[in-house]
ROVEXFI-540259 format. One record per residue (C-alpha): x, y, z; residue in one letter. Coordinates in steps of 0.1 Angstrom, whole numbers, padded with zeros to 4 digits, always signed. Each point is the difference from the previous one (the first is absolute). Layout:
BEGIN
XYZa
...
//
This chain:
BEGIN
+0019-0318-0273x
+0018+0013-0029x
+0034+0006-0003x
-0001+0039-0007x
-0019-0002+0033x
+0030-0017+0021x
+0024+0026-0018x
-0024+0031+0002x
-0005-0014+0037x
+0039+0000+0011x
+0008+0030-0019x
-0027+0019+0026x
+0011-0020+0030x
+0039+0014-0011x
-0016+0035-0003x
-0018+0004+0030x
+0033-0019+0022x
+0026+0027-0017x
-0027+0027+0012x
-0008-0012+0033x
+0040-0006+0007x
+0006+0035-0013x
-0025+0018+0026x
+0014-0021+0030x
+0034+0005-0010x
-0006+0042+0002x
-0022-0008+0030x
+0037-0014+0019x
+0024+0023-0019x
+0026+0012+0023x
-0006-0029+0028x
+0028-0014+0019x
-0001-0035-0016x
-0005+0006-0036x
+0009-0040-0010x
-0033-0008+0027x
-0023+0024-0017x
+0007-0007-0036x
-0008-0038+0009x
-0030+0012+0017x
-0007+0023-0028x
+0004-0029-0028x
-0017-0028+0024x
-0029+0024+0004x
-0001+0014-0035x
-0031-0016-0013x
-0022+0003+0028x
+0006+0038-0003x
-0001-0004-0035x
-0034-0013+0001x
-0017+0027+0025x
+0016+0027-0024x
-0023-0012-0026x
-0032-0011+0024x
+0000+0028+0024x
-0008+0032-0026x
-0029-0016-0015x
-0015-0019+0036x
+0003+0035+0016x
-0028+0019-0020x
-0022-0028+0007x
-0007+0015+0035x
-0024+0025-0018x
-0018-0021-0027x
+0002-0024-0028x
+0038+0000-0016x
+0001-0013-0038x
+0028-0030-0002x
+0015+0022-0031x
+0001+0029+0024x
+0016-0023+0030x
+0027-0018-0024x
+0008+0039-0014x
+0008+0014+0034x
+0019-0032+0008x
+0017-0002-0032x
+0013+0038+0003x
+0009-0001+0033x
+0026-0028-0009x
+0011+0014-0029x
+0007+0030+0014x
+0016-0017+0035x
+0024-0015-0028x
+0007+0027-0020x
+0003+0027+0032x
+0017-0027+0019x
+0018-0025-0024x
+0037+0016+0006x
-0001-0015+0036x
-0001-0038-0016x
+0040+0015-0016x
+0010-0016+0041x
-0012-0036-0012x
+0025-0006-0029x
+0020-0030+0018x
-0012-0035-0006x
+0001-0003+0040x
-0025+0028+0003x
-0026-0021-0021x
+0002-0031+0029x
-0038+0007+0017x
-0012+0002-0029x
+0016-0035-0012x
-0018-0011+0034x
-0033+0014-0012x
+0000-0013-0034x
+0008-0037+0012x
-0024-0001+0029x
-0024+0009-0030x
+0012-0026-0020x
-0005-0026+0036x
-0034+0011+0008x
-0011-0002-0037x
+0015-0034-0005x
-0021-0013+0033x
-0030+0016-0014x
+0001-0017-0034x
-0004-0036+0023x
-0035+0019+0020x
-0008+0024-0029x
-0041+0001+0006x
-0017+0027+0008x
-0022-0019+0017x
-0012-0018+0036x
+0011+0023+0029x
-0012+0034-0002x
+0021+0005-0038x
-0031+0005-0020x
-0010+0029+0023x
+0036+0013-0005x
+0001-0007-0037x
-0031+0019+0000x
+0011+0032+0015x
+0033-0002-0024x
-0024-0006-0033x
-0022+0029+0011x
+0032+0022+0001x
+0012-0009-0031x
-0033+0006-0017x
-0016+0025+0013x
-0011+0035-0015x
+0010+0019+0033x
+0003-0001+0036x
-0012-0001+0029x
-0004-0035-0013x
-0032-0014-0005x
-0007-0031+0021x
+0008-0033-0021x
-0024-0018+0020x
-0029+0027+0006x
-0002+0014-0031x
-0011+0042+0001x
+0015+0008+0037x
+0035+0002+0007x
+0021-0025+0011x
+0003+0003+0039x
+0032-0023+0004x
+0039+0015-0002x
+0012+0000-0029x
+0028+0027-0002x
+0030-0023-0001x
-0018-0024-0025x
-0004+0031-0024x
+0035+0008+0006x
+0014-0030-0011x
-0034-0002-0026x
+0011+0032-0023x
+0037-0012-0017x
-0022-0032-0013x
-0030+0022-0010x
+0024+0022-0023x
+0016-0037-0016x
-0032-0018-0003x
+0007-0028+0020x
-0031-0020-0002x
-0014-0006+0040x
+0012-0035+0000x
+0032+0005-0006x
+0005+0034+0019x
-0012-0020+0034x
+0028-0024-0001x
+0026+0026-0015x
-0014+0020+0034x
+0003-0024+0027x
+0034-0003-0014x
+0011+0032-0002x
-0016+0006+0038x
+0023-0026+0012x
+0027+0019-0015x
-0006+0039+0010x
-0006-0018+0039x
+0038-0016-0002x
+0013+0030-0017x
-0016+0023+0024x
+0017-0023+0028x
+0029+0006-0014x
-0002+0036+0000x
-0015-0001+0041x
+0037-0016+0010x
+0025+0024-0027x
-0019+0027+0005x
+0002-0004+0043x
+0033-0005+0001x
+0006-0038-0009x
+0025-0012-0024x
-0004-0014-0033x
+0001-0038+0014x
-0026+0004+0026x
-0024+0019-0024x
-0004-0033-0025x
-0003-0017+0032x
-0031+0022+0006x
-0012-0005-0034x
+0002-0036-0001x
-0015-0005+0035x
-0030+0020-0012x
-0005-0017-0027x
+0008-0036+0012x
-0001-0004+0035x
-0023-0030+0011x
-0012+0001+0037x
+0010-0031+0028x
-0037-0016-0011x
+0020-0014-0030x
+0027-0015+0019x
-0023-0013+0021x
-0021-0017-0025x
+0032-0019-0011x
+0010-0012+0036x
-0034-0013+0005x
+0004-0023-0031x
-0011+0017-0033x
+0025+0004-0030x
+0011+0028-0020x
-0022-0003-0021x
-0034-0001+0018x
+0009+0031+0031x
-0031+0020+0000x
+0004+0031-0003x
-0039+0010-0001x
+0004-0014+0034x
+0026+0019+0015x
-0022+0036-0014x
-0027-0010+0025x
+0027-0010+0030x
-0017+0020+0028x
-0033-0013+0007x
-0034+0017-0018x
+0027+0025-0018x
+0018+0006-0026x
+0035+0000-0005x
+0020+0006-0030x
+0037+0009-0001x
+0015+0013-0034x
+0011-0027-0018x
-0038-0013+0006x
-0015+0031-0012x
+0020+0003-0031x
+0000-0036-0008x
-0040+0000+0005x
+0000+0030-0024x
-0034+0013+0010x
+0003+0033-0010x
-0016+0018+0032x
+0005+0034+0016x
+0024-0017+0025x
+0026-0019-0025x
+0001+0031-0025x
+0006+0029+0025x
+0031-0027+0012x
+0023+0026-0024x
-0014+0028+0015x
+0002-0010+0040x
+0036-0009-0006x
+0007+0030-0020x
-0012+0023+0028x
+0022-0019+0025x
+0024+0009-0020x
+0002+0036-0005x
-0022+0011+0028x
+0014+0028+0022x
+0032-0006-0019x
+0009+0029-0020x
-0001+0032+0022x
-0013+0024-0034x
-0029+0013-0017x
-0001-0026-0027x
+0010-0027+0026x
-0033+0010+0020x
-0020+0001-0031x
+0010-0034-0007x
-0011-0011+0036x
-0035+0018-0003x
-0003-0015-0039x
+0003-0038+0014x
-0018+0003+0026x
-0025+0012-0017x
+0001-0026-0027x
+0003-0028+0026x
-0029+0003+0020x
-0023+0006-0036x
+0015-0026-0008x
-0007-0026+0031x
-0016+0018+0031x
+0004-0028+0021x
+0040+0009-0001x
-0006+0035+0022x
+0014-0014+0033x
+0030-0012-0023x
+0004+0029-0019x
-0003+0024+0037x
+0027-0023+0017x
+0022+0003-0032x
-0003+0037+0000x
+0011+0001+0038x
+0024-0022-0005x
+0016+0017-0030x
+0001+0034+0013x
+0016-0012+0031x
+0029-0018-0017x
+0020+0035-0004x
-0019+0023+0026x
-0012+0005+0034x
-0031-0004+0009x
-0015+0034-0003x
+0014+0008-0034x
-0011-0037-0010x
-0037+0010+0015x
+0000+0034-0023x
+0015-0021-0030x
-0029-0026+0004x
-0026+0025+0006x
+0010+0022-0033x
-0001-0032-0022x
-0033-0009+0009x
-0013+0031-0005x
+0014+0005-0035x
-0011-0038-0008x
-0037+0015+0005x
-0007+0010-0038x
+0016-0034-0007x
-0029-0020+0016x
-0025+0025-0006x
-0014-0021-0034x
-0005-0029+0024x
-0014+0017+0026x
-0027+0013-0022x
-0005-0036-0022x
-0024-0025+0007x
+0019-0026+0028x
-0013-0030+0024x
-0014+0017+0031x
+0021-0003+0030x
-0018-0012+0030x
+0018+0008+0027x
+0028-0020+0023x
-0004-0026+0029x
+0017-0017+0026x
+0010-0038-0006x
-0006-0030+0017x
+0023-0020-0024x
+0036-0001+0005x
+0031-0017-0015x
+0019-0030+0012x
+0036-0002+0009x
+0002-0033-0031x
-0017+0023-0020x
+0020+0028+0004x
+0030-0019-0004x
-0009-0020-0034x
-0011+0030-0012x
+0028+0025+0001x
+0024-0013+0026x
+0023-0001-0028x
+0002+0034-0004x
+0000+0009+0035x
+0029-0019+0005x
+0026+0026-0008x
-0020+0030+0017x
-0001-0017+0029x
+0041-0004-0005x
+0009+0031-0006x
-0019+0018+0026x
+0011-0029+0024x
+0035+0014-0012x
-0010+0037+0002x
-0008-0002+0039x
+0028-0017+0007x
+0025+0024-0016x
-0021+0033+0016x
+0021-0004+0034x
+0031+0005+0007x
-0001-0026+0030x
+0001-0038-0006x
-0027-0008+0024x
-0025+0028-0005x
+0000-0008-0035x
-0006-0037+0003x
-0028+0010+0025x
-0017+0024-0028x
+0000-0026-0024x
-0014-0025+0020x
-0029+0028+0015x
-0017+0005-0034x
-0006-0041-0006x
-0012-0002+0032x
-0019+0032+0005x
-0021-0018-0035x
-0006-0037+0016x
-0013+0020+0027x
-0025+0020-0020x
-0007-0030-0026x
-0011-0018+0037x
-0019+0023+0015x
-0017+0012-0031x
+0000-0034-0013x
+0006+0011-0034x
+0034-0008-0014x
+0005+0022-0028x
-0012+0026+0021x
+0023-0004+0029x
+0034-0008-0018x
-0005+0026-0030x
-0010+0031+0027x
+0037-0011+0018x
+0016+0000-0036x
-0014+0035-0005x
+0011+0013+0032x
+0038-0013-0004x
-0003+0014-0036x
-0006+0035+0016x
+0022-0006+0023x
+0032-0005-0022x
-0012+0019-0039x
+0014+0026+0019x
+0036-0011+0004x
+0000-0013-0035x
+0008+0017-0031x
-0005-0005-0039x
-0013-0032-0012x
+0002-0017+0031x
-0026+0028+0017x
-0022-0002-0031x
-0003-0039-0006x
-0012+0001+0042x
-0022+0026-0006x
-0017-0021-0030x
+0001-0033+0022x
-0018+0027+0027x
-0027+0005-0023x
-0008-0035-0014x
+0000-0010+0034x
-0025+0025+0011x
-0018-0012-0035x
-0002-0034+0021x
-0016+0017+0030x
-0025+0018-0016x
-0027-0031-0003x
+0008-0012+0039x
-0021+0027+0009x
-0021+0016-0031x
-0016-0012-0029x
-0018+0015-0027x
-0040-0006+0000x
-0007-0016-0029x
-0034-0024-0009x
+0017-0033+0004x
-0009-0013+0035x
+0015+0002+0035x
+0024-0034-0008x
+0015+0020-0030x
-0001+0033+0015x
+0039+0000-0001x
+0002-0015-0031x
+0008+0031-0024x
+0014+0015+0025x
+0028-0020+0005x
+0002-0006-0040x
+0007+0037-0006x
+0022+0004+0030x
+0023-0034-0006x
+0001+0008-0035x
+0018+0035+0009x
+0024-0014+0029x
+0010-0029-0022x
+0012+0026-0032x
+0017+0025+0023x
+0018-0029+0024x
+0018-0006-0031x
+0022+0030-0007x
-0001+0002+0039x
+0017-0033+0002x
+0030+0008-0026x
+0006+0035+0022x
+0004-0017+0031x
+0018-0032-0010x
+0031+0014+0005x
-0006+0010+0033x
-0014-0036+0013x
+0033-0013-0010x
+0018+0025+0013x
+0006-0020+0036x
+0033-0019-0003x
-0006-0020+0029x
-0030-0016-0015x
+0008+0007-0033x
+0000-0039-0012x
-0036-0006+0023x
-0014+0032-0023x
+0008-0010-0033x
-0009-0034+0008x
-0034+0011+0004x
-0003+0024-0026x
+0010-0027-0021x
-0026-0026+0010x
-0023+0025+0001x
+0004+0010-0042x
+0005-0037-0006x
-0039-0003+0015x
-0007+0031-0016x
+0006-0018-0031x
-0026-0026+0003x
-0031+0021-0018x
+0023+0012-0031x
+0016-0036-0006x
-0039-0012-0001x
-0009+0019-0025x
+0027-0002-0027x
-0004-0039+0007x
-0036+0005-0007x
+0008+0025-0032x
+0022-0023-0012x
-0026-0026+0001x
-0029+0026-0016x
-0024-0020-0022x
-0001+0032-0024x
+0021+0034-0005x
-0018+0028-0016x
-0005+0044+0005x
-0032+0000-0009x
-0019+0002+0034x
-0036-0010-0021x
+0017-0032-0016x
-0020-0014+0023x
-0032+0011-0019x
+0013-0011-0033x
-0001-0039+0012x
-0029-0002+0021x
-0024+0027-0016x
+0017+0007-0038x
-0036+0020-0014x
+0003+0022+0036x
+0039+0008-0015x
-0010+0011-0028x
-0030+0018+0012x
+0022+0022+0021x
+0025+0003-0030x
-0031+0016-0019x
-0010+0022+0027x
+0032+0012+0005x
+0010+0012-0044x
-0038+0007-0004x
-0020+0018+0029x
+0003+0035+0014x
+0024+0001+0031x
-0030+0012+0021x
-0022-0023-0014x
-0021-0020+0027x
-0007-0039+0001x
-0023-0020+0018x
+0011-0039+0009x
-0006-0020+0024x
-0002+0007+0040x
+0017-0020+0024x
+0022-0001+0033x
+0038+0000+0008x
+0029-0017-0008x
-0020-0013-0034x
+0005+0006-0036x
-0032+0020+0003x
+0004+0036-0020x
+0029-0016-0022x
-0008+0019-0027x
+0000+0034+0015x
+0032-0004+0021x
+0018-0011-0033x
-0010+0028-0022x
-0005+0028+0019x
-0034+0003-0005x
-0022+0008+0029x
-0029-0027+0007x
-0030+0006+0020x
+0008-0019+0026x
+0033-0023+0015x
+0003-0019+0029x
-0026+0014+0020x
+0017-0001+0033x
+0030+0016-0009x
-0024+0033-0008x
-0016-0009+0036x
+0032+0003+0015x
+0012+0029-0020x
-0033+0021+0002x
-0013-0010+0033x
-0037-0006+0012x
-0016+0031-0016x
+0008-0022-0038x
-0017-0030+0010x
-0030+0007-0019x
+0016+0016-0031x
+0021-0032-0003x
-0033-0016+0006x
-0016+0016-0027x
+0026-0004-0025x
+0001-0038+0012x
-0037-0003-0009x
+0008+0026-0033x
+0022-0028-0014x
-0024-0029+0008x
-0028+0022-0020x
+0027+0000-0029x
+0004-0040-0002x
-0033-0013+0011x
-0025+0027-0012x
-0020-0008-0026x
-0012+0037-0009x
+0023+0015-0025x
-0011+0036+0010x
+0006-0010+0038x
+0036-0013-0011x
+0003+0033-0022x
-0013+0023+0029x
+0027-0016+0029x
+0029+0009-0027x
-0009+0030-0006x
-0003+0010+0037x
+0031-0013+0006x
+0019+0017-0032x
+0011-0040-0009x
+0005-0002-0038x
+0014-0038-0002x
-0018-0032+0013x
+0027-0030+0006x
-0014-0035-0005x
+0026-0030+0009x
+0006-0034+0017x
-0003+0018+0033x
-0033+0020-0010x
-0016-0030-0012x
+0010-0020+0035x
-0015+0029+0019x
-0033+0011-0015x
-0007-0037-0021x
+0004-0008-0040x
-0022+0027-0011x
+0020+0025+0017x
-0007+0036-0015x
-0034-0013-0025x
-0015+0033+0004x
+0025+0016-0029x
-0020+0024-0015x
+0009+0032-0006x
+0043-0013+0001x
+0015-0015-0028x
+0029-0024+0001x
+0036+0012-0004x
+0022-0027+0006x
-0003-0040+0001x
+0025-0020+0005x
+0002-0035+0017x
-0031+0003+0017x
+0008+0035+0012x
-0025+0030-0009x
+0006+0037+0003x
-0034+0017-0003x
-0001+0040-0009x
-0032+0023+0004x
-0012+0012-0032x
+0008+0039-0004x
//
């Protein structure tokens, strides 16, 4: 990565900030708390910033094929002229003060990017899939994209939020390697900033938002405490472990997701889930409602799987400053005008959905607990609090708060599902006092109301999905966690002034808030022991590639300054979570064919024998020995480069790719080939 790229790089990351901050910042002129919205605006800035110069260009996608020139001029324009049309409301941001969220931003950046530099490979996990996707989009000739793995149909995966973040590194060059680190980084960031913005922006004070933010972004679960009680040091907690702490699921928390660094649908809409808890229902205007329909819009391109979260948020936003009617009109007229938004997914190419079930699975009270009893904690507090402040008489109110805890052991008995029984009582006590409660206080329950229901959502559905009856909960539960866990946090710095607000039990309260963050800390404290320790520091996420497979480095470096963008390679075939269509996922390339279950999963059974027949297309490439056979598959196919490597060779034998005939040799280099057809 060269240093005109870093500048060129910050320089449009500055831009698109000052223009996202200047539309938010007209979006809340003339609100009651001006000091709360320009934090919000400043916090939020770049995530605006960025759809300002995505959304123009993904729009006219809905009705055909969009040149990238075309998608990065209706981008480019539209921030320019959000700056130029807008720029005079930045004049309200002159004071050093004013600049603080943005401080926050720029250092959780700097965090994330210094943890990434110890776990910088894009590699393992599902990373060269992700890597893949972010190549493609900064190589491509147009959109829709072109699959990366499926080379000549589209790509059926989402992929708005990558793009998003994709386009400022397209216009600086980054190189793919670098951009994927410089990504997950800058993920991390946008999610605390945009936590940040949830709390100011709701009501909360300065203190309480950078508690949001750091939760968010560092938060461990009880799993990590846990680990250390039971024996293990620092050094060795397991944090791998503690994602898959509910039996046959998944469950990763924040700090796991952004630490991982996997660039998937669910860790880069984070920005955009928190930034629509954020504003949602909260300005009572044209633009503020335009906003609404624009992120939701965005949100669920982005990441599907966040529509219950997004539909909770929505009802929860527009209830923080209405009654329930004009809350039901305001929800009702932000979907509608989000329609347009979501009309280019809609019409794209996307995994089929197969329909919903009923579980048999459920989740157990240890695993609840180790999971996100730590954020509960204060909730549970406040609206313990809540009920016993909402009557006037000593004793009914004791009896209230005592009703709710008992009316969920009841339920967790006779259902005999835990989560079930205790997080239906939390809701009803929630509805029972969000009424009485006003400002931040009503907004932070109404965010706990809605991670909670999050939590309730796979104790009695799951999406079908091909993985078996013993993991039929398992994305399920992934997707829903992963939601409840990000907006717990900004619910947890709204209400903690509330759960200490008892001064009989003041000193009992804080004592178990404080033991609670000190186990909290378990997870982050592990991994800045095991940074520290990091054999290796680099930003280059294909370093990797460079000391194990030095001729496929190159290689990709030569496909990358000297073939078409479009241009389509054929290497070898093999299955997940393997290195396996390394050289398309680092250039951007497309490839005949990646991990072939990955397509299965994303196309469906109607695929099976296309992927087949590519499968068996590739095999005729390295094992036929008929030239005009090897001629005629890559011609079909529209394949113009033939990849010969270490991994080629190990699949299809020493004479891997004999039948050459018709191709001439391009590239060598450390027994690496690249192959081209003959024009």
């Amino acid at each position: 990565m060269s240093i005109v790229s870093a500048i060129l790089l910050a320089v449009l990351l500055a831009g698109l900030w000052a223009a996202g901050t200047a539309v938010l910042l007209r979006v809340g002129r003339g609100d009651g708390d001006p000091q709360g919205v320009s934090d919000g605006a400043i916090a939020l800035g770049l995530p605006a910033g960025l759809l300002l110069l995505g959304l123009p260009g993904w729009l006219p996608t809905a009705l055909g094929r969009v040149p990238f020139a075309a998608v990065l001029g209706l981008g480019g324009a539209a921030a320019v002229a959000a700056l130029v049309l807008l720029g005079r409301e930045l004049g309200a941001l002159r004071s050093r003060r004013a600049l603080a969220p943005a401080v926050l931003v720029v250092l959780l950046f700097g965090a994330f990017l210094w943890l990434r530099l110890g776990w910088p490979d894009a590699r393992q996990t599902e990373k060269p899939m992700d890597l893949a996707v972010l190549s493609g989009l900064l190589a491509t000739p147009g959109l829709p994209l072109e699959d990366p793995w499926f080379a000549g149909w589209a790509f059926p995966y989402y992929h708005f939020g990558t793009y998003l973040l994709a386009l400022p590194f397209r216009l600086a060059s980054v190189p793919p390697g670098y951009a994927y680190n410089l990504v997950a980084a800058l993920v991390a960031a946008l999610a605390g900033g945009a936590a940040f913005g949830v709390v100011r922006l709701r009501g909360g004070g300065r203190g309480s938002a950078v508690s949001a933010a750091l939760l968010l972004a560092f938060a461990g679960t009880f799993d990590g405490a846990r680990q250390l009680l039971a024996g293990g040091s620092l050094a060795s907690v397991d944090v791998w472990a503690s994602s898959r702490r509910v039996a046959d699921t998944i469950t990763e928390w924040p700090l796991f997701t952004l630490w991982l660094g996997d660039l998937h649908p669910h860790a880069v809409a984070l920005p955009l889930l928190l930034f629509f808890a954020a504003v949602a229902g909260r300005f009572a205007t044209g633009p503020g409602l335009l906003l609404d329909a624009v992120l939701l819009g965005a949100l669920l391109s982005a990441n599907p799987w966040d529509l219950p979260a997004a539909l909770l948020l929505l009802a929860a936003g527009t209830l923080v400053t209405r009654e329930l009617l004009p809350a039901f009109l305001r929800s009702l007229s932000t979907a509608a005008v989000s329609l347009p938004v979501l009309l280019p997914f809609a019409l794209a190419a996307h995994p089929e959905f197969l329909g919903l079930r009923g579980v048999t699975g459920r989740t157990t009270s240890p695993e609840a607990f180790l999971h996100l009893g730590g954020l509960l904690l204060v909730p549970a507090l406040a609206i313990g609090v809540a009920l016993l402040r909402s009557q006037d008489d000593a004793e009914e109110s004791f009896l209230l708060a005592n009703a709710f805890p008992a009316l969920g052991l009841f339920l967790s008995i006779v259902t005999k599902r835990p989560v079930l029984g205790l997080g239906a009582a939390f809701l009803l006590a929630v509805l029972r006092v969000f009424p009485r409660l006003t400002g931040a206080l009503r907004a932070g329950s109404l965010l706990a109301g809605a991670a909670v229901t999050l939590l309730l959502v796979p104790e009695l559905i799951a999406v079908r999905d091909p993985y078996g009856e013993a993991l039929h909960r398992m994305n399920t539960v992934f997707k829903c966690y992963a939601a409840a866990a990000a907006l717990l946090a900004p619910a947890v710095a709204l209400l903690a002034p509330l759960a200490q607000a008892t001064r009989r039990a003041r000193l009992l309260v804080r004592g178990a808030m404080a033991v609670a963050s000190l186990a909290l800390l378990a997870h982050p404290a592990s991994l800045l022991v095991q940074r520290v320790r990091a054999p290796r520091t680099a930003l280059d996420g294909l370093a990797w590639m460079r000391a194990e497979a030095p001729g496929d480095r190159d290689a990709v470096e030569w496909i990358r300054e000297n073939t078409p963008p479009g241009a389509r390679i054929v290497e070898a075939v093999g299955g997940a979570y393997s290195d396996h269509g390394r050289i398309g996922s680092a250039t951007g390339r497309p490839i005949l064919l990646g991990w072939t279950n990955h397509e299965g999963l994303w196309r469906g059974g109607a695929a099976a024998e296309e992927i087949e027949a590519r499968r068996k297309d590739v095999e005729t490439v390295y094992r036929s020995s008929s030239p005009s056979a090897v001629l005629e598959t890559l011609a079909r196919r529209g394949a113009r480069y033939v990849v010969v490597g270490e991994l080629e060779r190990k699949e299809h034998g020493a004479a891997a790719f004999r039948a050459r005939g018709g191709l001439r040799r391009v590239f060598e280099s450390q027994g690496t080939e690249v192959w081209e057809v003959v024009p």
